[in-house]
N, C-alpha and C positions, 0 to 999 in steps of 0.2 A: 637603269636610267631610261627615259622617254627619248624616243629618236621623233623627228619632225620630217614625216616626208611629202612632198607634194605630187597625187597623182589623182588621174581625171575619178571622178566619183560619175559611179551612173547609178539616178535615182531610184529607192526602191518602188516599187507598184504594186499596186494590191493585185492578188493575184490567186485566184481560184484553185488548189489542185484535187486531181484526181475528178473533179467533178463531171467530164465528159465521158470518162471509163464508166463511172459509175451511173448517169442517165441512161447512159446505154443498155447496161445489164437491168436497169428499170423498165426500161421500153422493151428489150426484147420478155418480158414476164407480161406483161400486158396486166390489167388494170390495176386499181391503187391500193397501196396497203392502208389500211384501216390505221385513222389515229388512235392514240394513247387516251384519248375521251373515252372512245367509244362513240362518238360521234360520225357515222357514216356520210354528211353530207359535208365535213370539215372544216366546217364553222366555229371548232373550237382545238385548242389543242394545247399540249401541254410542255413545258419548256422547264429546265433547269439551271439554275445561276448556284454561282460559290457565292455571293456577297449578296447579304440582305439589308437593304435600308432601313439605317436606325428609325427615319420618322419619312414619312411623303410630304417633307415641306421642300420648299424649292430655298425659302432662305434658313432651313437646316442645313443645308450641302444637299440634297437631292439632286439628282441630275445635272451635275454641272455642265455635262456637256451638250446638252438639249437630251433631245427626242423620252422627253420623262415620261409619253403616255397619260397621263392625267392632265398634264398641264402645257401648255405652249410657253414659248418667248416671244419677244418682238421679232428675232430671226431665228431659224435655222440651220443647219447645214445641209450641204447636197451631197451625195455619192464620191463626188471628187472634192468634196471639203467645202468648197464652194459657200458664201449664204448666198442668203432666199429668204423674203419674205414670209414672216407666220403671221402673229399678231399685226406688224407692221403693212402696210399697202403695198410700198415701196423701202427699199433699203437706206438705212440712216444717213444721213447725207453732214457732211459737217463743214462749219464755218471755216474763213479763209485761214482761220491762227490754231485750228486743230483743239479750240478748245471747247469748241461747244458742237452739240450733236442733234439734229434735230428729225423725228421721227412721225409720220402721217400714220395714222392708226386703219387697221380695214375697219372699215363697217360691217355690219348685221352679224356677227358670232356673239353668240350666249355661253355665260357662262353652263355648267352643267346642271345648275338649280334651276336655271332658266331667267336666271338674270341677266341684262344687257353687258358685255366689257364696253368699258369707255375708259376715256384720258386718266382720270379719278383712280381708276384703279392700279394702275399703269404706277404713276406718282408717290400711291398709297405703298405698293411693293417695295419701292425702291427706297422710299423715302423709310420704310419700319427696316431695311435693309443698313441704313447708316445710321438708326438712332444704338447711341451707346447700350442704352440701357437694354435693347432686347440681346444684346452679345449674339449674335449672327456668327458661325463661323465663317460664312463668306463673305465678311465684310474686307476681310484683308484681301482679296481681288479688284475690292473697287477701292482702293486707296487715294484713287486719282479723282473719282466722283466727288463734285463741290455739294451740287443739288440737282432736284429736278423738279419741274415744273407742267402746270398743262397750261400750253399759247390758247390751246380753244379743246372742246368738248373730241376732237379727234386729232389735235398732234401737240405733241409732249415736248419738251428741249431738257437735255444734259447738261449740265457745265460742271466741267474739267478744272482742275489747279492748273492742269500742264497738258500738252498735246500728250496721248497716248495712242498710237498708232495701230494696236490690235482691240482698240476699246469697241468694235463694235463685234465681236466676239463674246464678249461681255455677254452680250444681250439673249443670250438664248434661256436667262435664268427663267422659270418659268412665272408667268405672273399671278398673282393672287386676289380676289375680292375684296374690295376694301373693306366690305363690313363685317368681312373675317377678320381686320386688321386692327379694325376699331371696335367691335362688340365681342362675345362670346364666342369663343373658338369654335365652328364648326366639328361636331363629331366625324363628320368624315369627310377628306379633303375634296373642296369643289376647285375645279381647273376648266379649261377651254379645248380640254384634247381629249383625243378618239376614244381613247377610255373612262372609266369613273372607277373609283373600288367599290368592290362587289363584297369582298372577303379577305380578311389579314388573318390569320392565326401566325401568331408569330412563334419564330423559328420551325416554321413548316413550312406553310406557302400561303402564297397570297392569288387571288382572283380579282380579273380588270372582264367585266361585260363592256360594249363598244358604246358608244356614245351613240342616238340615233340621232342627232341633231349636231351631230361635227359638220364644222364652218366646210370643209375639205369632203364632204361627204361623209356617212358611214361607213365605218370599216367592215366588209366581208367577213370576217374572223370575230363571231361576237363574244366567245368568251377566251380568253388564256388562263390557264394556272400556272404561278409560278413558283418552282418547287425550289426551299433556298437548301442548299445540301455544299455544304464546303468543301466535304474529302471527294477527292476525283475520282478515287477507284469505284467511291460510291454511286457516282453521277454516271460512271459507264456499266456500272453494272444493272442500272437499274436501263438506261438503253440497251441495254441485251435483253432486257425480261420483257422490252415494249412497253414500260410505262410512260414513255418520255419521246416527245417528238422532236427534240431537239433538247442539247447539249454543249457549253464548252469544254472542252474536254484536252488534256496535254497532247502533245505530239504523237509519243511512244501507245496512248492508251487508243488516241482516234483513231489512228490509223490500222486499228483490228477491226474497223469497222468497212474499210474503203471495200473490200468485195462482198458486203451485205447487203442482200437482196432490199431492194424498197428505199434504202439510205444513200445519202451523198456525203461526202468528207471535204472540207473546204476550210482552205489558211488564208488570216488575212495578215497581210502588216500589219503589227502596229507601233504604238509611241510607247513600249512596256517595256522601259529598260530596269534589268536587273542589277543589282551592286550591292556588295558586303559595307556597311557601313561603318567605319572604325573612327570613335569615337576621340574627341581631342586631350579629351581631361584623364586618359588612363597613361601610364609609361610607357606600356607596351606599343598600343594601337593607336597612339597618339606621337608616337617617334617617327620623324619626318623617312630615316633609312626603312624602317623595318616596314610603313605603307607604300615605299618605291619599289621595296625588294618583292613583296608580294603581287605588286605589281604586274613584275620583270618574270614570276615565276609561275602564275597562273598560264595555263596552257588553253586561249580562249577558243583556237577552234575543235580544240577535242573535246571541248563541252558540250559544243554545239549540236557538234555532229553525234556525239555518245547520249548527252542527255535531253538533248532537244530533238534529236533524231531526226538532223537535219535540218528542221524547220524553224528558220531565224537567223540571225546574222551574229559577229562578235561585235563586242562592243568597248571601249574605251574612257570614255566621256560620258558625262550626264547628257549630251545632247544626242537627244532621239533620233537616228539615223533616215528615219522618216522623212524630216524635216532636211532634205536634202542640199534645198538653196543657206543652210547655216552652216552646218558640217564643215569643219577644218578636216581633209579627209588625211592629214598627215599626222597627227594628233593621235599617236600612239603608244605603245610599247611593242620590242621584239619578248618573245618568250625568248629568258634569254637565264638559267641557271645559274649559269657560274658567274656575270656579270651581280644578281642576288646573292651568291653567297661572299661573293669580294665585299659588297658593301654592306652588310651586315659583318663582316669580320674586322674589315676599316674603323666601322662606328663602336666599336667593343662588344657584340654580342659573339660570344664564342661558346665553340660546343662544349654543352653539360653531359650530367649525368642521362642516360638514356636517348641520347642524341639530340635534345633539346635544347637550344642556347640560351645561354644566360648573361647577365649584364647587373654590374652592382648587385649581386645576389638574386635579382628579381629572374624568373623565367620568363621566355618567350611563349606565352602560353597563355589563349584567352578562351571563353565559351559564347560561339555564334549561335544565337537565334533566328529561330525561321518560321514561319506558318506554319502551323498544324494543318495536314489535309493537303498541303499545298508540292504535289508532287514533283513541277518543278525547280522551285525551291530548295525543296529538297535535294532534290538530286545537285545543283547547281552548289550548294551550300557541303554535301558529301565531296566534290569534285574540288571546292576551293582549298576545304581540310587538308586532301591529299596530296595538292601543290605546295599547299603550306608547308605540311610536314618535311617534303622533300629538303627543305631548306632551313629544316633545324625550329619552327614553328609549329609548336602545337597546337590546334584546333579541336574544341570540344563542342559538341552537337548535342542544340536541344529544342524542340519544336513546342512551341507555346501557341496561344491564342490571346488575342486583344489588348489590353493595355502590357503583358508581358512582356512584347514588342518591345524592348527596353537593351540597352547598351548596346556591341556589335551584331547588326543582325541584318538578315538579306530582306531587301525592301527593292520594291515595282516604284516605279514613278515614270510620267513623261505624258506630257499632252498632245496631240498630232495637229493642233491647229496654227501656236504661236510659240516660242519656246518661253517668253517672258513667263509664260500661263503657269507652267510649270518650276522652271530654272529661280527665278525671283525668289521666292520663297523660300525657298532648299538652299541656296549656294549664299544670299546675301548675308553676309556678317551681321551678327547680331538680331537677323530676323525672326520671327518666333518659330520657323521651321526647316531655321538650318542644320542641316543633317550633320549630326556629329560635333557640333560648335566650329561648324569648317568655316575659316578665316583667309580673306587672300586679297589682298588691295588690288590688282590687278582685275582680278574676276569682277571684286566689285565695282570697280570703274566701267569696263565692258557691261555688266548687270545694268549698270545706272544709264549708259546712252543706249543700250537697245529698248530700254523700257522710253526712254525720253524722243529720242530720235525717230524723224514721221521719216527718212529718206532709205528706202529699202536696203539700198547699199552701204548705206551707213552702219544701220542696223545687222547686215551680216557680216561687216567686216570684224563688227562689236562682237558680234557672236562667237567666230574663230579666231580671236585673240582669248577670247576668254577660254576655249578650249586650249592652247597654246599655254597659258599660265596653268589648265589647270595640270596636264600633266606632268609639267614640272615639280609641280608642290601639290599632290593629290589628299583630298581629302577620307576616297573611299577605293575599293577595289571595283571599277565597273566591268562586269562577265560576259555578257550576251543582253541581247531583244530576241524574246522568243516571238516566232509566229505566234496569232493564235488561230487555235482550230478548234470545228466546230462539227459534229454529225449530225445531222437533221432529216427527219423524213421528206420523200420528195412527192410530195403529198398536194403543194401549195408552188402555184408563180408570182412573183413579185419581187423573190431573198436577190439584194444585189450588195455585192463586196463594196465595205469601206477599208480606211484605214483606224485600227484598232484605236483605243484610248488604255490606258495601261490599266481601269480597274476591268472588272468581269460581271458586270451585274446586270440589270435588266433593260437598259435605257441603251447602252449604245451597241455595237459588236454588229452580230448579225442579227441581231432582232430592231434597229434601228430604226425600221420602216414597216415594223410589223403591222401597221393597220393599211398597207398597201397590197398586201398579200392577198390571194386568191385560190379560192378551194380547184384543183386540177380536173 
């Protein structure tokens, strides 16, 4: 069972390791190790992602979290999460009822064809962004978006059904040309950011040459290739051989890197919570006892510590530990055995044949899915098995890719910016991406005032009652938030630590600011 305790939580911070051991041993070697180009003047270089974008449209899901390279938003983010003006002059400013938003566009940025951006554009995005018919999957983040309008040839207005409070968050979607919107799709996507594509071969890599007309200046770094390679051992092996100037890369594999000459090893926080998803519609993993017991019996810091290798925290809740001002820090379970096998023995599951417990004939026994390639994963998913088992639960292992992703299976989620961004979707009853068909009147009331509610305090009170229901009545087993870590050549100034976003791709992490970078 969930115990509730109350004690001070200190926030976590992004937080660099190993990197100052590791400058060191750079500096005392004296000059710079050659990039992975072959590029001696380091104006280009070559970087590796697990996850490659289905399409470069910003209203396919491209870049939800900004920094897409191709393409701008109206805002940004900063280093400490912060916005900032991109597209926008100044930051969105909204009316006294939170229902309308209204945005001053910059002047003089071209798009990459060398087309003017104006209001039109702006409009055009947003507006193909809520028509039914182009089925958007990011249409269900702007649920709350009425319409939108241009006041004049440089500032645009919102309007809202309801005050939503992280709506200008929203805004980093990137924007698109209207008369991509309106005529014949562009062969190759035009945007307002540092880069253009150069080159897609898909499921290989893709190539961004720098924009030489970015509103922000040109970027230093005119070309990147980026190599999509899913399996990690592949992604570190191929940093060993120097083909790769950078990497994310697991815990256990980075960190053979931390005393190689030329390279820096660096974890950042982030919002990438881990959890087995057990489904509502099966007997097994859908029995209220048998997701409490697993609960009570996963042992979450020996996960941590054995398959994260330290680097990450345990986790409890779907709420991203990140997100520090939300966090109900009492909101847990104890590892706790024997407490798991009382209440599975209470609820009628009692030991079978081969130590497996059974119930009405049916066994305790289901097969977890997990990423193919995906080492933490794995490992996390081998570690939940062996608790299981502990307690009379058999667990069967099998590592898939892409739509496979099907019944109980360990799945990333968590945004670092707002928790609605994330939570809403996942936890809300009946919404198209509730994990597991998980159901909870409670949560959902909590879901509904922090998304409705503009009063900060309100909205986190909303938030830790909703963690407080959900351990009660859980819908999934949540494991850990891995660090993530990253080895990259120290080649280039400008790399500055955020807080993670839970996917691994090309747009946010440590390559966020890559067109601020500079050759050493």
């Amino acid at each position: 069972m969930p115990t509730i305790r109350h004690r001070r939580i200190v926030p976590t911070l992004v937080a660099p390791v190993l990197l100052v051991s590791v400058l060191v041993v750079s500096a005392c070697t004296g000059g710079t190790t050659p990039s992975a180009s072959g590029n001696p003047d380091g104006t280009s270089l070559v970087i590796a992602v697990a996850e490659e974008p289905a399409e470069l449209d910003p209203l396919g899901g491209y870049a939800q979290h900004g920094a897409a390279k191709i393409f701008d938003g109206l805002v940004e983010h900063d280093a400490d999460l912060s916005l900032r003006p991109a597209l926008a002059a100044t930051l969105p400013q909204p009316s006294a009822d939170g229902r309308m938003w209204t945005v001053k566009l910059r002047p003089g940025v071209t798009f990459s064809d060398g087309t003017p951006f104006e209001a039109q554009d702006v409009v055009a995005t947003y507006r193909a962004l809520l028509d039914p018919a182009r089925r958007s999957p990011v249409r269900q983040r702007f649920t709350m978006l009425k319409s939108v309008r241009a006041i004049d040839p440089s500032t645009v207005e919102f309007t809202l059904t309801a005050p939503y409070a992280p709506f200008p968050e929203l805004l980093v979607l990137g924007i698109l040309p209207s008369e991509s919107l309106t005529g014949p799709r562009p062969a190759e996507p035009i945007g307002t950011g540092p880069y253009r594509l150069a080159d897609w071969q898909r499921g290989s890599r893709m190539v961004l040459e720098a924009n030489e007309n970015y509103y922000d200046g040109a970027p230093a770094i005119k070309k990147v290739t980026v190599e999509f390679i899913p399996d990690d051992k592949t992604r570190a092996d191929r940093m060993r051989e120097g083909k790769l100037d950078g990497a994310a890369l697991p815990p256990a594999l980075a960190r053979e890197f931390a005393s190689t000459d030329g390279l820096q090893v660096v974890a950042h926080s982030a919002a990438d919570v881990r959890a087995v998803v057990l489904p509502s519609d099966d007997p097994v993993t859908g029995d209220p006892a048998v997701r409490t017991a697993l609960n009570d019996a996963v042992d979450r810091q020996a996960a941590v510590d054995k398959v994260l290798a330290g680097q990450g925290s345990v986790a409890y809740t779907p709420m991203p530990g990140v997100l520090a001002e939300f966090v109900e820090a009492g909101a847990s379970y104890e590892h706790d055995l024997t407490r798991a096998l009382d209440l599975l023995e209470s609820s009628g599951w009692r030991t079978g044949p081969a130590g497996i417990r059974t119930r009405g004939g049916r066994a305790a026994q289901f097969t977890l899915r997990y990423p193919a390639g995906d080492s933490v994963s794995a490992g996390l998913a081998g570690d939940f098995a062996t608790n299981a088992r502990s307690i009379g639960v058999q667990v069967d292992l099998e590592p898939v890719t892409g739509a496979e992703l099907t019944g109980p299976t360990v799945v990333s989620f968590g945004d670092p910016f707002d928790p609605d961004l994330s939570l809403f979707a996942m936890l809300r009853s009946g919404g198209p991406e509730a994990l597991g068909g998980y159901a909870n009147e409670t949560v959902d009331s909590a879901l509904d005032t922090g998304r409705s509610a503009t009063d900060p305090a309100q909205r986190a009170a909303a938030y830790r009652r909703l963690q407080r229901a959900y351990v009660t009545e859980p819908g999934m087993v949540v494991l850990a938030a891995p660090s993530h870590t990253y080895v990259m050549r120290d080649s280039w100034d400008g790399y500055t630590p955020v807080v993670d976003a839970g996917s691994a791709d090309l747009t946010w992490g440590a390559w966020w600011n890559l067109e601020k970078w500079t050759p050493r």
